[in-house]
N, C-alpha and C positions, 0 to 999 in steps of 0.2 A: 404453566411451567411446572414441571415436576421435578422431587424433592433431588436428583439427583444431577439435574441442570443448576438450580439455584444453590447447591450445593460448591459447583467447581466455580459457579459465578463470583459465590463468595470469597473464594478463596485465590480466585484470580483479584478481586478488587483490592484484598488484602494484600497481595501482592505488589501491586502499584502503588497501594498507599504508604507502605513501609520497605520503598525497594532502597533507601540509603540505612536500614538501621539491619540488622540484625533479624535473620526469621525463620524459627523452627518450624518442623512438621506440625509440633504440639501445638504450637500457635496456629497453622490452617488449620489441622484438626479444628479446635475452638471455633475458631471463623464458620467453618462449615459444618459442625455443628455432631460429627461422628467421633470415632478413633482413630487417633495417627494412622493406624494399619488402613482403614475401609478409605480413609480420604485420600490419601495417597492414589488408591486403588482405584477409586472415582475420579481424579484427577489426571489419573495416566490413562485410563480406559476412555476417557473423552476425549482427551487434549493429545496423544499417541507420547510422550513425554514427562518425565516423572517431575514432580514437584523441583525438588532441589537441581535438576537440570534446568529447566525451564527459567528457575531463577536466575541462575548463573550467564546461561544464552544473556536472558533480560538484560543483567546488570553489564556484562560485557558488552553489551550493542551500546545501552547508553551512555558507557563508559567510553566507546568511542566517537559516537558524537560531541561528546566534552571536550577529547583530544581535539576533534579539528575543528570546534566552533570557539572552544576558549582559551584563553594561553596559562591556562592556571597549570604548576605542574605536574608533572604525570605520576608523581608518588602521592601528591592528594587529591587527585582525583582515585587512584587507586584505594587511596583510603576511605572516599567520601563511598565509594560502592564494594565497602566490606573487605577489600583484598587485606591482609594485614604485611603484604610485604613486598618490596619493586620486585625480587623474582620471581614471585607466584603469580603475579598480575601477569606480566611479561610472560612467561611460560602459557597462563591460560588465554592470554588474547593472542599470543601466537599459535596457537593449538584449533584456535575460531576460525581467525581471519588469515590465517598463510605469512603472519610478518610483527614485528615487534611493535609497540606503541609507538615507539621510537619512529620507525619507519613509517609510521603512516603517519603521525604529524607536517612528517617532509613531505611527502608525497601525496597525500589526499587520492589513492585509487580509490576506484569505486569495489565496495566491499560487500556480503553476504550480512546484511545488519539483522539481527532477528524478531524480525514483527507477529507476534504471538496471534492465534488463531482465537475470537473471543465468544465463546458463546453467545450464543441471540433468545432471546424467550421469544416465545412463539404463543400466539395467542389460540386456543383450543376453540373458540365461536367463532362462525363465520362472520364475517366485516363485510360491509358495504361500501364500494370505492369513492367517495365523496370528490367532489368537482373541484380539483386544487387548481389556482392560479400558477399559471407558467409564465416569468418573466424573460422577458426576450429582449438582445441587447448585441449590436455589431461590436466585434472584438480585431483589431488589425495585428498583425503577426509578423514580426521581419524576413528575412532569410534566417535560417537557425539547422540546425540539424538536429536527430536524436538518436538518443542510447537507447539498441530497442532488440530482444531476441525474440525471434521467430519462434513458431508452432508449428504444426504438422498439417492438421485442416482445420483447423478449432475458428469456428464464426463468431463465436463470445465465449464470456467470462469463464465460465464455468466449464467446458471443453477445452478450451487453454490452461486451466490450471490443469485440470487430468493429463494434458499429455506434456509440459514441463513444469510439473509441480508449483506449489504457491509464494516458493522466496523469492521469485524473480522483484516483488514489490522492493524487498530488505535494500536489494543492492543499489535496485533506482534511487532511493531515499537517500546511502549513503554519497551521493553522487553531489560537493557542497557546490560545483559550480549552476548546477542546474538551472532553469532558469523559471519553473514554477514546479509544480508537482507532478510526479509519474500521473499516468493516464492508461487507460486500454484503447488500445488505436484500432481501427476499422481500416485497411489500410487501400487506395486503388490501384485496379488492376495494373497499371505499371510503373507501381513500387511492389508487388508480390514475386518474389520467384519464383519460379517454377516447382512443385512438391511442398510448398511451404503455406501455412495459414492467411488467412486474410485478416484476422484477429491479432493484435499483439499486445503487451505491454511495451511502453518505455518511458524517458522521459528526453524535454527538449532540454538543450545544451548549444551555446555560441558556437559557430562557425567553428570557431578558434580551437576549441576545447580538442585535446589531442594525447588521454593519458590513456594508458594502458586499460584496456579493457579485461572482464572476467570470460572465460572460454565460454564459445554461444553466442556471445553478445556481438552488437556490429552496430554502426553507422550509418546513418540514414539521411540522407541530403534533403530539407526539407526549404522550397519558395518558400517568398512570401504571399502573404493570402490575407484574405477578411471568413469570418468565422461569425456565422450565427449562433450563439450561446443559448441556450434552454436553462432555466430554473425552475422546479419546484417551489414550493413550500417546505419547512419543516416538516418532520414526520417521522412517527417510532419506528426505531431503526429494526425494531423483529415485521416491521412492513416494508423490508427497502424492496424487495421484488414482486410485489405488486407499483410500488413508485416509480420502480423502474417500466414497468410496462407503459402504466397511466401516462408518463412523460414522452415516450416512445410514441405512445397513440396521438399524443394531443402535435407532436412534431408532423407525423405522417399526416396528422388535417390541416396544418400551418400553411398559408398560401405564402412566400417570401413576397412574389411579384406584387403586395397590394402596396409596399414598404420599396419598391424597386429594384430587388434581387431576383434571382434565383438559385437553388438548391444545383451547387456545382465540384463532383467529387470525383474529377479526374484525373486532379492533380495534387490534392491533400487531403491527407487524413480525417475521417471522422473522427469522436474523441469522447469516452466519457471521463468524467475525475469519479474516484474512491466515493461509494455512496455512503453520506453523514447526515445522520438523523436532521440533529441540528442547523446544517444548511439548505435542506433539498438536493433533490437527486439531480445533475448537470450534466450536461450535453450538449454538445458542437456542432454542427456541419459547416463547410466550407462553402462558402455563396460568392457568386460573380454578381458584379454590377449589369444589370440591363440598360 
């Protein structure tokens, strides 16, 4: 890791750790260990965003999460994340999200939350892929539908973010009715439209669910199905894409039919969830009973 990674690391951690108190530049400076001027300057040159924006996104996102998961009121929660006043707060969450605190306590749309991009240390010696256990486990799925915006042609993660950028996750997340967490969807052939990607993000949502969406975004009618789940192991998150691979490899050697499935993706989606060090890298495919 070098000095100018561990540098914004610091000062993003700092960030997190003191996002209800009070925090100057002079205080990241310190954290990361330069002058106000150069850290700042490491911090926007990595992150595309300057410190004290960055902040404020942060604190705004979390602030409204507060709004619609707790009923505490919106002048203290304003206060618990630095605003010092209902019309500044008001002003600046309307200026983020398109709508007043206010309104969006009533109404819970699903909003552009902002989930900050976090540096990874990267290990400079080659590794050796060591032989992880993959836990595998049938998952049953109701009828459900989801919140999901399409791509252009992007086959995975990282070609989908290129061609609609990385907040698509922000808005999933604010999304309270959901019904477990966004995912990147693998999607088949007749759910894809015509010019539009096989990759997507979104998340799943009850039948029922029926508010207003952000422009882009759509609905998607999803059976019910059975779901082979992949598990990893644990594992340092600056390795998630080699864990992604190993899990991928160790799926494509998987017989279903010894367990009395097989691997059946006609009609629903493939799936991974967000790779976290801490839980192992996770993966789906859709299986029929033989």
């Amino acid at each position: 890791m070098n000095d100018t990674t561990r540098a914004v690391i610091a000062m993003q951690d700092y960030i997190e750790a003191h996002l209800n108190e009070p925090i100057t530049l002079v205080q990241l400076a310190r954290a990361a260990g330069y002058s106000p001027y150069h850290a700042a300057h490491l911090f926007s040159s990595a992150l595309g965003i300057s410190p004290l924006r960055y902040i404020r996104r942060l604190r705004l996102s979390q602030a409204a999460q507060a709004i619609r998961d707790q009923g505490e009121a919106i002048l203290q929660i304003a206060f618990d994340f630095q605003f010092d006043s209902h019309e500044g707060f008001t002003k600046a969450f309307a200026k983020q999200f398109g709508m007043s605190p206010r309104e969006y306590r009533r109404d819970t749309p699903a909003i552009a939350l902002f989930r900050p991009y976090r540096l990874l240390t990267r290990k400079e010696e080659s590794t050796t892929m060591k032989n992880n256990t993959v836990f595998v486990q049938l998952v049953q799925r109701p009828r459900r539908k989801a919140v999901i915006l399409r791509g252009k042609k992007a086959d995975e993660y990282f070609a989908y973010c290129e061609e609609v950028g990385c907040d698509v996750w922000g808005v999933l997340c604010s999304i309270k009715e959901a019904l477990n967490e966004p995912m990147g969807m693998w999607l088949p052939e007749k759910l894809i439209k015509p010019g539009t990607s096989r990759y997507v993000q979104g998340v799943e949502v009850p039948m029922e669910y029926q508010k207003p969406l952000p422009e882009g975004f759509e609905f998607l009618d999803l059976e019910s199905c059975t779901y082979m789940v992949f598990q990893g192991e644990p594992y340092d998150d600056e390795n998630f894409e080699s864990e992604i691979v190993a899990i991928q490899e160790s799926i494509q050697r998987y017989h279903p039919e010894s367990v009395g499935y097989r691997f059946d993706d006609t009609d629903a989606p493939m799936y991974q969830l967000e790779p976290r060090g801490e839980r192992g890298y996770i993966e789906a495919r859709p299986v029929t009973k033989i």
